[in-house]
N, CA and C atoms of all chains as a GROMACS GRO file, in nm:
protein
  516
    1UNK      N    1   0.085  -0.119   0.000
    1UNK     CA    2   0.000   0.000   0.000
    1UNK      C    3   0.088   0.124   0.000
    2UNK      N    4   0.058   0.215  -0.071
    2UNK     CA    5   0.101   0.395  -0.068
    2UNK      C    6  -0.003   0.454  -0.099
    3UNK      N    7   0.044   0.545  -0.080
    3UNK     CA    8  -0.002   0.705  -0.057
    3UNK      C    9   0.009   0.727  -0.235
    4UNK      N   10  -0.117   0.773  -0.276
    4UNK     CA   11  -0.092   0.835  -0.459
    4UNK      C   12  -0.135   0.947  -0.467
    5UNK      N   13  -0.127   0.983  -0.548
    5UNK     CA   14  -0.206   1.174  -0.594
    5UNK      C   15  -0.306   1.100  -0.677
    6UNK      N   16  -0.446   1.169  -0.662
    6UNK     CA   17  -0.505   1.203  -0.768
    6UNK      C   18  -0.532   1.321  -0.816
    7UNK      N   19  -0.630   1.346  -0.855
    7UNK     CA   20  -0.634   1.481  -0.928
    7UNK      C   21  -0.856   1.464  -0.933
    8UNK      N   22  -0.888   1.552  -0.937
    8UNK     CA   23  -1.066   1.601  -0.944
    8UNK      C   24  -1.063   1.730  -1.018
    9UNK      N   25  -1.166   1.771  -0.999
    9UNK     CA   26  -1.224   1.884  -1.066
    9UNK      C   27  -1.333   1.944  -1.005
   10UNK      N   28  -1.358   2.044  -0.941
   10UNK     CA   29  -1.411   2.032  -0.780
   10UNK      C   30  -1.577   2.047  -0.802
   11UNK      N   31  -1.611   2.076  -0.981
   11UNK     CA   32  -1.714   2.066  -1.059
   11UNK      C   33  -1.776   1.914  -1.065
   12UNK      N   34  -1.667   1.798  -1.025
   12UNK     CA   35  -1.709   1.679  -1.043
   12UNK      C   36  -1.640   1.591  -0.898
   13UNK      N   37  -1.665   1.578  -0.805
   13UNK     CA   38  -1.582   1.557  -0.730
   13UNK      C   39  -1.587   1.384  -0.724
   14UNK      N   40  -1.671   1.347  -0.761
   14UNK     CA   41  -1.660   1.167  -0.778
   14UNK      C   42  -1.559   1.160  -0.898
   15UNK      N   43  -1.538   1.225  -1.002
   15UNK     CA   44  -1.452   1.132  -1.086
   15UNK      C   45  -1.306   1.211  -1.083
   16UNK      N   46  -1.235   1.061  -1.068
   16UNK     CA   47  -1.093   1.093  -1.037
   16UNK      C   48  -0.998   1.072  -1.148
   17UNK      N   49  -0.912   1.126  -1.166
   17UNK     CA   50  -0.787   1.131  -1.258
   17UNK      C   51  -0.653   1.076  -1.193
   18UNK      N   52  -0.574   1.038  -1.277
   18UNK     CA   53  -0.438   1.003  -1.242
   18UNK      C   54  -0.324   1.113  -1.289
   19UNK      N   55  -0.374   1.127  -1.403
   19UNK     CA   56  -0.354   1.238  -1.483
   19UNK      C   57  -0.370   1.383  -1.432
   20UNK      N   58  -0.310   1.486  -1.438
   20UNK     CA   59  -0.350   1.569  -1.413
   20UNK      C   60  -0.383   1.719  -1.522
   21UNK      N   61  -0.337   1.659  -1.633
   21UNK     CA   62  -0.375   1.729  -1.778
   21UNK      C   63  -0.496   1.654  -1.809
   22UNK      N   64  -0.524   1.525  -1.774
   22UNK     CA   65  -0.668   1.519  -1.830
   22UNK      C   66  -0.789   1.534  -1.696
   23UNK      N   67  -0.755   1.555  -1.584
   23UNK     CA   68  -0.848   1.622  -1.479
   23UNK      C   69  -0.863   1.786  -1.535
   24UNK      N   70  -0.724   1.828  -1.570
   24UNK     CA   71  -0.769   1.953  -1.629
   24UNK      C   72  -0.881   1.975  -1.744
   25UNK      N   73  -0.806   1.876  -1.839
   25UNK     CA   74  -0.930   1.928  -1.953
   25UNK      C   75  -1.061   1.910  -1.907
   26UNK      N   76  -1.110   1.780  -1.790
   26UNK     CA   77  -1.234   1.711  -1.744
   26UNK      C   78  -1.309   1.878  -1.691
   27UNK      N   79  -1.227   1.907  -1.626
   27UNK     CA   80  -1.271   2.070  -1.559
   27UNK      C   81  -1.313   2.182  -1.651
   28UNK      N   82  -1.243   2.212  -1.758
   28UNK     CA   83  -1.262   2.278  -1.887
   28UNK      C   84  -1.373   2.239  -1.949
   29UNK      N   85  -1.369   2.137  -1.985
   29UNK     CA   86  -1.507   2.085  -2.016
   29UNK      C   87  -1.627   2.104  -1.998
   30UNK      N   88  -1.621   2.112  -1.830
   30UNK     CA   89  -1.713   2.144  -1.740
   30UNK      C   90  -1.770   2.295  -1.742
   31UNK      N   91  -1.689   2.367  -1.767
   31UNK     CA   92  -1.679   2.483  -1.712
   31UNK      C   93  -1.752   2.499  -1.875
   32UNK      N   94  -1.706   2.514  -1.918
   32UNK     CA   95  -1.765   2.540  -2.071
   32UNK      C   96  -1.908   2.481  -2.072
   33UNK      N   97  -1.943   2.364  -2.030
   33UNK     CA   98  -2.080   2.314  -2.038
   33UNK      C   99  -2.173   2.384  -1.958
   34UNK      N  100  -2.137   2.462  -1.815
   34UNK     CA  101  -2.204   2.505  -1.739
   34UNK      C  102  -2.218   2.639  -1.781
   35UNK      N  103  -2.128   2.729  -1.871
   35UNK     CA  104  -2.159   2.857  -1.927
   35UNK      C  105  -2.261   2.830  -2.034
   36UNK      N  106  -2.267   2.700  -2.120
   36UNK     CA  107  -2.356   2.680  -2.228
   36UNK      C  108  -2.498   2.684  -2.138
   37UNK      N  109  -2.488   2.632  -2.048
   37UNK     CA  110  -2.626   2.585  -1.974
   37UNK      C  111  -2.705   2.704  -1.961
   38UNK      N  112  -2.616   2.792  -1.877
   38UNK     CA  113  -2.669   2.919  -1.867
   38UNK      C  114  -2.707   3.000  -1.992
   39UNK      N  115  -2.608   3.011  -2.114
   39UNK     CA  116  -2.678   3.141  -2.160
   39UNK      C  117  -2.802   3.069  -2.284
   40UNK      N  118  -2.843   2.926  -2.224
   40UNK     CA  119  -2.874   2.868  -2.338
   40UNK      C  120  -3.058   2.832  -2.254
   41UNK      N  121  -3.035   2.845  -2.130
   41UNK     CA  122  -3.193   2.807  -2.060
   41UNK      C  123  -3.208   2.994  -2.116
   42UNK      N  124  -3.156   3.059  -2.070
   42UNK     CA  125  -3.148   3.240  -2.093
   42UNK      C  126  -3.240   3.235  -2.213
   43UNK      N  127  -3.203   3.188  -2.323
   43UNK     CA  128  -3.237   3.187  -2.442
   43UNK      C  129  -3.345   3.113  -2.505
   44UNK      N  130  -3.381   3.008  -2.414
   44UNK     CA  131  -3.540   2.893  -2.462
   44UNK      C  132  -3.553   2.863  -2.310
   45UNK      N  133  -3.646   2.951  -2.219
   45UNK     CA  134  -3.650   2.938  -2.067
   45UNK      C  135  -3.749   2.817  -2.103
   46UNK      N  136  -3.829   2.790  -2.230
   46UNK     CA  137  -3.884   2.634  -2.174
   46UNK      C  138  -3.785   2.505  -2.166
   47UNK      N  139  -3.677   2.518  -2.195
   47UNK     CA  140  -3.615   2.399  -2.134
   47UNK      C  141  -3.590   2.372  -2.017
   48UNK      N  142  -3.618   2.249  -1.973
   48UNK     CA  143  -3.548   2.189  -1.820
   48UNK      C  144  -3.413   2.212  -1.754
   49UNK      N  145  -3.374   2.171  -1.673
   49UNK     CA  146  -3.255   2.165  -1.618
   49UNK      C  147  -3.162   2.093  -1.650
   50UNK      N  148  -3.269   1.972  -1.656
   50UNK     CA  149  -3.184   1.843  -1.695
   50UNK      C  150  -3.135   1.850  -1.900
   51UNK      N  151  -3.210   1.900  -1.939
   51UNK     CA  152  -3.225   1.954  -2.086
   51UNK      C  153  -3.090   2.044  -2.107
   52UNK      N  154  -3.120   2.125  -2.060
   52UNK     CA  155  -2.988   2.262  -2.047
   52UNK      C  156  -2.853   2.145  -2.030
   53UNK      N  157  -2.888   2.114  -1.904
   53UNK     CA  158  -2.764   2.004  -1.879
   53UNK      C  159  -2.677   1.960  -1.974
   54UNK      N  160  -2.761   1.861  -2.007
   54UNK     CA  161  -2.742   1.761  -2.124
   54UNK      C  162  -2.677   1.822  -2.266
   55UNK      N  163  -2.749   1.964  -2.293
   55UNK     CA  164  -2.698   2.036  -2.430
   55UNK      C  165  -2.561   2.056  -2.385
   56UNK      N  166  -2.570   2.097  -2.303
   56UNK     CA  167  -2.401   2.198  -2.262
   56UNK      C  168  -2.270   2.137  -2.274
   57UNK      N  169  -2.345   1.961  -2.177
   57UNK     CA  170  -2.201   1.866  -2.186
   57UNK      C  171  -2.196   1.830  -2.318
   58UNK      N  172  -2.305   1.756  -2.396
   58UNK     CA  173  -2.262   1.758  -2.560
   58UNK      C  174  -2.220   1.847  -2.608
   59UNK      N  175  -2.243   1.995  -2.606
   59UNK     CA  176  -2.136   2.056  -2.750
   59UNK      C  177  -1.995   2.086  -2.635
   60UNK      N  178  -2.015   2.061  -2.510
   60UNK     CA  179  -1.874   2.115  -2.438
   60UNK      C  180  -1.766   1.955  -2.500
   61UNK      N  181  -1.824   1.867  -2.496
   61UNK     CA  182  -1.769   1.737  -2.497
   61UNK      C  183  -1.719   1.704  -2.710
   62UNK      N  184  -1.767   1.814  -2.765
   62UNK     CA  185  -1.744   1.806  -2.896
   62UNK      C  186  -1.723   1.952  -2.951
   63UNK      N  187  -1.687   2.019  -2.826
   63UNK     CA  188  -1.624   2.189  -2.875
   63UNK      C  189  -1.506   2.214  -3.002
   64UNK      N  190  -1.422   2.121  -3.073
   64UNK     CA  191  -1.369   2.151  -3.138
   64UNK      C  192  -1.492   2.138  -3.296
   65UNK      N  193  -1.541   2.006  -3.292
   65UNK     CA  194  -1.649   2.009  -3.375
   65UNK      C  195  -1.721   2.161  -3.388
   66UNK      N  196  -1.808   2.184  -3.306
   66UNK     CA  197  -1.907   2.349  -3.279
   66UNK      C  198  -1.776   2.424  -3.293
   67UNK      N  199  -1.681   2.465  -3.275
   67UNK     CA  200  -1.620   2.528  -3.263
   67UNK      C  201  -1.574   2.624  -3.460
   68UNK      N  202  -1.553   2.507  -3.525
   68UNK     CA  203  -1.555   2.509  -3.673
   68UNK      C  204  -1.666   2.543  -3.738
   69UNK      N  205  -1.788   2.431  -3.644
   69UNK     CA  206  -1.871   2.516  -3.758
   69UNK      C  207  -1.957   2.628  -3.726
   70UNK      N  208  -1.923   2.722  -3.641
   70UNK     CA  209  -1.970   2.847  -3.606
   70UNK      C  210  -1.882   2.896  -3.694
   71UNK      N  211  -1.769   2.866  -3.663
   71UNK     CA  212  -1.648   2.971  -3.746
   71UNK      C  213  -1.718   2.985  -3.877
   72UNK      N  214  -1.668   2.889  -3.956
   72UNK     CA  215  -1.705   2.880  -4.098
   72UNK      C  216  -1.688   2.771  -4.184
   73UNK      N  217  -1.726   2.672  -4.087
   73UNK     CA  218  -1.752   2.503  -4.153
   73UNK      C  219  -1.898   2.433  -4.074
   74UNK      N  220  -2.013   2.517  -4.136
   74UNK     CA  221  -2.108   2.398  -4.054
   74UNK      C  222  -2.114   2.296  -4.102
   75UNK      N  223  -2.017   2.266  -4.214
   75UNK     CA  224  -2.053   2.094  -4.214
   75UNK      C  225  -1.946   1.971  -4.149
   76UNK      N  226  -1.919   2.072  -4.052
   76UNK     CA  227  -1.877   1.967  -3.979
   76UNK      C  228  -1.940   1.891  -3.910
   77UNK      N  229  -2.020   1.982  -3.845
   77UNK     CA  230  -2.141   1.910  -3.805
   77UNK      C  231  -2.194   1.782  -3.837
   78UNK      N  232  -2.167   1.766  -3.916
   78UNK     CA  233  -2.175   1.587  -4.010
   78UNK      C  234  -2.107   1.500  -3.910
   79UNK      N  235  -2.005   1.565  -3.913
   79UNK     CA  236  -1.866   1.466  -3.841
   79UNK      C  237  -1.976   1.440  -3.688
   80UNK      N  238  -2.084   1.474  -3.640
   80UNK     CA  239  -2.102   1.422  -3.519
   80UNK      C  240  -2.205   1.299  -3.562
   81UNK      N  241  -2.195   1.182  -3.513
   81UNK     CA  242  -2.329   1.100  -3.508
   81UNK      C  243  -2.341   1.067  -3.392
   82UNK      N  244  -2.470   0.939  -3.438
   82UNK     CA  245  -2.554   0.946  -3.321
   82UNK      C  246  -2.525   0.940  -3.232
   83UNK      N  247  -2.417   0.855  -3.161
   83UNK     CA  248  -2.343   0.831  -3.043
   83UNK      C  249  -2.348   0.969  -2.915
   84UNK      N  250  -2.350   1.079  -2.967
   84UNK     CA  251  -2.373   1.176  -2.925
   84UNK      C  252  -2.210   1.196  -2.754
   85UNK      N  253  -2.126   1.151  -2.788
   85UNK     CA  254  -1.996   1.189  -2.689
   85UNK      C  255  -1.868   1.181  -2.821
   86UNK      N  256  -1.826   1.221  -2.768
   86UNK     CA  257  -1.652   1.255  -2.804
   86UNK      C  258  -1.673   1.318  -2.934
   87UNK      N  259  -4.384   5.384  -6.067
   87UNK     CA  260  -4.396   5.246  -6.056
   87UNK      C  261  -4.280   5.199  -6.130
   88UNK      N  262  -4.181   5.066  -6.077
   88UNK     CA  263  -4.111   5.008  -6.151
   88UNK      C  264  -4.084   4.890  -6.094
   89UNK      N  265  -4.036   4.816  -6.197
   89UNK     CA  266  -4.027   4.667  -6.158
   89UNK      C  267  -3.843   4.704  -6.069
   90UNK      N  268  -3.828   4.601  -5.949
   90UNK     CA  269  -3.706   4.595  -5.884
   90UNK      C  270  -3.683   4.483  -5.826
   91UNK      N  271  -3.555   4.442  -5.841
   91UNK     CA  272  -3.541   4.348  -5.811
   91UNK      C  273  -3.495   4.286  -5.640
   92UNK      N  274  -3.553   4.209  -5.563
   92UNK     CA  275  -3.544   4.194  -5.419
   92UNK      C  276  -3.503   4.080  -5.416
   93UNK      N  277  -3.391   4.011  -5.300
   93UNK     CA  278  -3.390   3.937  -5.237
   93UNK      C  279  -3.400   3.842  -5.169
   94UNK      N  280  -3.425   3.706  -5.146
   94UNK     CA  281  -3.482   3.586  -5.038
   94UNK      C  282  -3.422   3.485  -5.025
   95UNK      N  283  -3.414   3.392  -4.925
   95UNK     CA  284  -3.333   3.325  -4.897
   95UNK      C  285  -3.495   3.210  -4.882
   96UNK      N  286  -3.469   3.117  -5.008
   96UNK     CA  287  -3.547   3.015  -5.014
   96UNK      C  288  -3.608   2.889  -4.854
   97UNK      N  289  -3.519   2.941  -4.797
   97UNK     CA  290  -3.576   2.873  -4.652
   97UNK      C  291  -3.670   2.962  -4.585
   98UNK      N  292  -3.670   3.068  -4.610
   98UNK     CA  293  -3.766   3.189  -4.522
   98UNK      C  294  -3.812   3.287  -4.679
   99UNK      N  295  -3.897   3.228  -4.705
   99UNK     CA  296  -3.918   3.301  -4.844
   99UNK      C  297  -4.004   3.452  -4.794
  100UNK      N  298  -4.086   3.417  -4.681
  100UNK     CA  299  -4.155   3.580  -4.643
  100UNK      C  300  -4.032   3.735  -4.657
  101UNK      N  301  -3.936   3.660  -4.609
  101UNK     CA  302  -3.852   3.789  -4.559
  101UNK      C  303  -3.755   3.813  -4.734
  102UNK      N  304  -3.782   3.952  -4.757
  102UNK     CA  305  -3.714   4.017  -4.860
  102UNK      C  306  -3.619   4.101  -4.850
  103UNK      N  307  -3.527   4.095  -4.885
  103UNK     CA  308  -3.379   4.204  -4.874
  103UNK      C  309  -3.376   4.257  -5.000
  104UNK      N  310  -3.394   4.410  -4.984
  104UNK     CA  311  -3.332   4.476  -5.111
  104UNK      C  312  -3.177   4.456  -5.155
  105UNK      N  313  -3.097   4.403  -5.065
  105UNK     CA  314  -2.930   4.382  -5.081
  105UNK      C  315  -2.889   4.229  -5.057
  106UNK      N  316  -2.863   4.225  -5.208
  106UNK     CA  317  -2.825   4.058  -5.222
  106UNK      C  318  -2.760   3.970  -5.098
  107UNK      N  319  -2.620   4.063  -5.075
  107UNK     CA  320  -2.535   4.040  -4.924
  107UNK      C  321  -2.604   3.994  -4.786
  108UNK      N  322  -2.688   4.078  -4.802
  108UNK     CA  323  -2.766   4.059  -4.617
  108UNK      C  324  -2.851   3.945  -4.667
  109UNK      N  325  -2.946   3.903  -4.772
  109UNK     CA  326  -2.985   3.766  -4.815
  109UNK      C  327  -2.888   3.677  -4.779
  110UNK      N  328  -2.789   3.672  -4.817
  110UNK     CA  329  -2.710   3.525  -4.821
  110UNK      C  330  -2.648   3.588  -4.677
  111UNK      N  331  -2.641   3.674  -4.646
  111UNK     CA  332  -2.622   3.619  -4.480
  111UNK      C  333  -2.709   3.575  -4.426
  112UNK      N  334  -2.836   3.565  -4.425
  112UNK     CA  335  -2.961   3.552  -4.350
  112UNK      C  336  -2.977   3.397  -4.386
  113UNK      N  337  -2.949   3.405  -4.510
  113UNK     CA  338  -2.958   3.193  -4.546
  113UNK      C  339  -2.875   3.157  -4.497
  114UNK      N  340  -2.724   3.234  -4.512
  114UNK     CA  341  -2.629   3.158  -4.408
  114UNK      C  342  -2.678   3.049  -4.278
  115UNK      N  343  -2.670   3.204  -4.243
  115UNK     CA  344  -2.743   3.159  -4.076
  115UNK      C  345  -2.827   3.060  -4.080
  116UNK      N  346  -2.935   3.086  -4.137
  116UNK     CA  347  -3.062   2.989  -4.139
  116UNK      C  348  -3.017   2.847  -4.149
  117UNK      N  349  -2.897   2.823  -4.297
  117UNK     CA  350  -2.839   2.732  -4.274
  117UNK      C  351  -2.784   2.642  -4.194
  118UNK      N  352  -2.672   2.709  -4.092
  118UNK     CA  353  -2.645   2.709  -3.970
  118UNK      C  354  -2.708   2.648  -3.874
  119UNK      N  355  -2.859   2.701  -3.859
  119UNK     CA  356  -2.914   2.689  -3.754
  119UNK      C  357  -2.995   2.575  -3.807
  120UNK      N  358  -3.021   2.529  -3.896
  120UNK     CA  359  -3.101   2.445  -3.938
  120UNK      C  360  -2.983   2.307  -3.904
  121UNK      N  361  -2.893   2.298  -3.980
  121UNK     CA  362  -2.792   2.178  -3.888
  121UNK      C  363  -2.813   2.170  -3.712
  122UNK      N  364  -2.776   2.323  -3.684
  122UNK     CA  365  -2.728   2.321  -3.547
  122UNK      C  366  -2.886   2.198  -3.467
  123UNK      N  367  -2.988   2.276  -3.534
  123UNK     CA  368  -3.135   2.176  -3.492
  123UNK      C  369  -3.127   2.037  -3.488
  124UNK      N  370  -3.025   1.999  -3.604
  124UNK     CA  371  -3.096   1.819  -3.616
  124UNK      C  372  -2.988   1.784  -3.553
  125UNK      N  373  -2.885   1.853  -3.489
  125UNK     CA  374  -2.776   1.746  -3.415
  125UNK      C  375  -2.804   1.775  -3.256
  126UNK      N  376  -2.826   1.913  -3.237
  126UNK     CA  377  -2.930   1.882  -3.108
  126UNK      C  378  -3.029   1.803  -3.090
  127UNK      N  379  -3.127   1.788  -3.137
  127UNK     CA  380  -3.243   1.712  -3.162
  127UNK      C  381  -3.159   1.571  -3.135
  128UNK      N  382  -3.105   1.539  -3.202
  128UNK     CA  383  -3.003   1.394  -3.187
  128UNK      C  384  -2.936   1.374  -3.091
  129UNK      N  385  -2.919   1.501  -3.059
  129UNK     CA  386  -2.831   1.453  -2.899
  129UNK      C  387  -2.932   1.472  -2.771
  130UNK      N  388  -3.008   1.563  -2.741
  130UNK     CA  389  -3.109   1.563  -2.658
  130UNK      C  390  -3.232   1.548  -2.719
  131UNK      N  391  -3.299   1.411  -2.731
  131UNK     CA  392  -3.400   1.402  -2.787
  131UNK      C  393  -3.556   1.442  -2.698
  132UNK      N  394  -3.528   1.463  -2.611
  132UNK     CA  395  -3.614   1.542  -2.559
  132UNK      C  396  -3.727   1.676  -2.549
  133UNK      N  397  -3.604   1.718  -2.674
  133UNK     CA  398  -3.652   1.840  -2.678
  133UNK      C  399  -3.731   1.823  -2.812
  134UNK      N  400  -3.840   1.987  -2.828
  134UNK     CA  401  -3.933   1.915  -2.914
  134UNK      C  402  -3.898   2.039  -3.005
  135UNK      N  403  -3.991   2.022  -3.120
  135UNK     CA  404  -3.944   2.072  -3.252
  135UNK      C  405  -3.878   2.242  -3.243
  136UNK      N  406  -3.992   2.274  -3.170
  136UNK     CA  407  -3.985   2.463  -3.124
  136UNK      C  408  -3.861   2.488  -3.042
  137UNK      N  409  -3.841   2.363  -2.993
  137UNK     CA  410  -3.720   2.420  -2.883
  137UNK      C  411  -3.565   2.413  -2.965
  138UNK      N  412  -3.549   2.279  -3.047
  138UNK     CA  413  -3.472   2.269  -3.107
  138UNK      C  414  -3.426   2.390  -3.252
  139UNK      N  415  -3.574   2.429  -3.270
  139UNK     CA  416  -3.532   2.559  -3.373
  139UNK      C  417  -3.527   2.701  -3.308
  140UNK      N  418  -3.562   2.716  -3.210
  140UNK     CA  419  -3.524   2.812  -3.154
  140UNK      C  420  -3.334   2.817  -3.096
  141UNK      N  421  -3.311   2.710  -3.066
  141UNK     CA  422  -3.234   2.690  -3.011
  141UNK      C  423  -3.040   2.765  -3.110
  142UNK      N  424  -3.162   2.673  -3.282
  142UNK     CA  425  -3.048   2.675  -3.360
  142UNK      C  426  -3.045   2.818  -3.426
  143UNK      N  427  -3.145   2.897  -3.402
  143UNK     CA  428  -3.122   3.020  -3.440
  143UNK      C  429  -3.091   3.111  -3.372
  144UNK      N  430  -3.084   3.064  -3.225
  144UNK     CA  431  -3.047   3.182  -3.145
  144UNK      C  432  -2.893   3.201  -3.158
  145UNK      N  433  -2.831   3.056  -3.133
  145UNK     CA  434  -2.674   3.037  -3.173
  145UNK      C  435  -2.612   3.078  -3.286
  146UNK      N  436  -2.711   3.029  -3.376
  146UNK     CA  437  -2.639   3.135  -3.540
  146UNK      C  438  -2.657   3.256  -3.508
  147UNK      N  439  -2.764   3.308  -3.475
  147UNK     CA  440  -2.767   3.453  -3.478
  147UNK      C  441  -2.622   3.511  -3.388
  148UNK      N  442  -2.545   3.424  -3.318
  148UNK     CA  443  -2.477   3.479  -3.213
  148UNK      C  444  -2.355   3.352  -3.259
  149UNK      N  445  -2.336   3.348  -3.351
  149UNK     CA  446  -2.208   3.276  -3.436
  149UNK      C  447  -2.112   3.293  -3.385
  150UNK      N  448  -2.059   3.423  -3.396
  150UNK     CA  449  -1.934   3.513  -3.387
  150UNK      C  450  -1.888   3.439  -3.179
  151UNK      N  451  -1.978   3.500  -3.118
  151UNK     CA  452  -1.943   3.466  -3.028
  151UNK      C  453  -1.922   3.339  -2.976
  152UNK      N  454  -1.996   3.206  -3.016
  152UNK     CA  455  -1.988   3.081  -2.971
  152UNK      C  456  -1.890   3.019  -3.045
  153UNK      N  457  -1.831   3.084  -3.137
  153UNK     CA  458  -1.739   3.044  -3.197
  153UNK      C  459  -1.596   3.062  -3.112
  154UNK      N  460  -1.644   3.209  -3.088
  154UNK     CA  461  -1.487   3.256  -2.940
  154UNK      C  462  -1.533   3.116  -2.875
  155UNK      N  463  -1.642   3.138  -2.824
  155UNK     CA  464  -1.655   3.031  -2.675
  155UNK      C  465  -1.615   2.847  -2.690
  156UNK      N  466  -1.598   2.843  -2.795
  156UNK     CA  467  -1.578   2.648  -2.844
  156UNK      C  468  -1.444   2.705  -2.878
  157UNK      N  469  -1.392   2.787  -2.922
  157UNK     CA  470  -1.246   2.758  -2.960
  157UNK      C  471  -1.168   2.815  -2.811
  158UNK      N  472  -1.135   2.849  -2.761
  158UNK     CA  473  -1.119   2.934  -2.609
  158UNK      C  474  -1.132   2.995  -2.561
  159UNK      N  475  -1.239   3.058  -2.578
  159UNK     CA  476  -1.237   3.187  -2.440
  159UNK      C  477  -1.435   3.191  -2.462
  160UNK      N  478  -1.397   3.074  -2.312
  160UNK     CA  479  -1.557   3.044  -2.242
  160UNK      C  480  -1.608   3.202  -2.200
  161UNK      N  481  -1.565   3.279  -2.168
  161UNK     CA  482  -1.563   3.407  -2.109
  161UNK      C  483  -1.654   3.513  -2.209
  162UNK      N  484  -1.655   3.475  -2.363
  162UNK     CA  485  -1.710   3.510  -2.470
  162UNK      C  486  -1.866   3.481  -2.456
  163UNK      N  487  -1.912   3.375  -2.390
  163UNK     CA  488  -2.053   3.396  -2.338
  163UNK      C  489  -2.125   3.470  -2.300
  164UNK      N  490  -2.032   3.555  -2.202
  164UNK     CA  491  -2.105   3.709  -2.106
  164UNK      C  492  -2.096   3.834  -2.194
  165UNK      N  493  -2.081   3.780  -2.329
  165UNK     CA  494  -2.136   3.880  -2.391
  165UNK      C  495  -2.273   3.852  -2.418
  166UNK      N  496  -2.310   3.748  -2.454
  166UNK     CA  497  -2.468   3.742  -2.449
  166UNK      C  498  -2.548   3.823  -2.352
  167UNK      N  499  -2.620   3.855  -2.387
  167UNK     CA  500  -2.710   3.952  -2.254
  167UNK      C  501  -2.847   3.916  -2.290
  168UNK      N  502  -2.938   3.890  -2.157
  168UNK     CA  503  -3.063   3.832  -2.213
  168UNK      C  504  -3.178   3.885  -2.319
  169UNK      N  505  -3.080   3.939  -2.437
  169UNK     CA  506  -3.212   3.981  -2.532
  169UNK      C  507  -3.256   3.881  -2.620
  170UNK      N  508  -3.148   3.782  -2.614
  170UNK     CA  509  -3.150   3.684  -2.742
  170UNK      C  510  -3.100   3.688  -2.818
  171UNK      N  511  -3.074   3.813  -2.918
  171UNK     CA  512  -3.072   3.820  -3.074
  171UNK      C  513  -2.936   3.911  -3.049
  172UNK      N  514  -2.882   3.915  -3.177
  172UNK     CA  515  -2.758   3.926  -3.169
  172UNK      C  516  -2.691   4.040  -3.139
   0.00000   0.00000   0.00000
């Protein structure tokens, strides 16, 4: 037995990292999904919580995807299927 | 009286632009937001038709910025202010 580091994200405090570049990005992620949440219930107050939720971690969890095609490739957008993560 | 020639972007045929430019920006967008709909819709199927097109036009209309916000700087959100539109 020893003593190890992990690493959290204080947004997620059950899931743990070994890593501490990918606890970071896990946090980034987060943080980005929870700004989507907000300015996005702001914007269609009939969605839920759980709704808002759910949008925020998908495009936070595929931000380079959204990221292009706002710029000036919506067909990237293609590149997502159904699977709806990574 | 004279004949002149106007504008439309075949997805929203009501709306007429005397200036070719602001047409094909307006289909742009429309474009845009019409993807942005069916991959939401796919990822939160929950949501129902109104929410998903509202959803995708509020984001096109506000391109510029969610584009800052998916490529880095989450911080590009708080420019939104609750009017909606761009």
């Amino acid at each position: 037995m020893a003593v190890e580091v992990v690493y959290r994200s204080s947004r997620d405090p059950e899931r743990l990292f070994m890593d501490k570049a990918e606890a970071d990005r896990h946090d980034k992620m987060l943080e980005l999904a929870e700004s989507l949440s907000v300015v996005l219930h702001r914007a269609v107050p009939s969605l839920n919580e759980e709704q808002v939720e759910e949008l925020g971690i998908y495009m936070a969890k595929n931000r380079d995807i959204f990221a292009r095609a706002f710029k000036n490739q919506p067909d990237a957008l293609g590149e997502l299927n159904g699977s709806g993560d990574e």
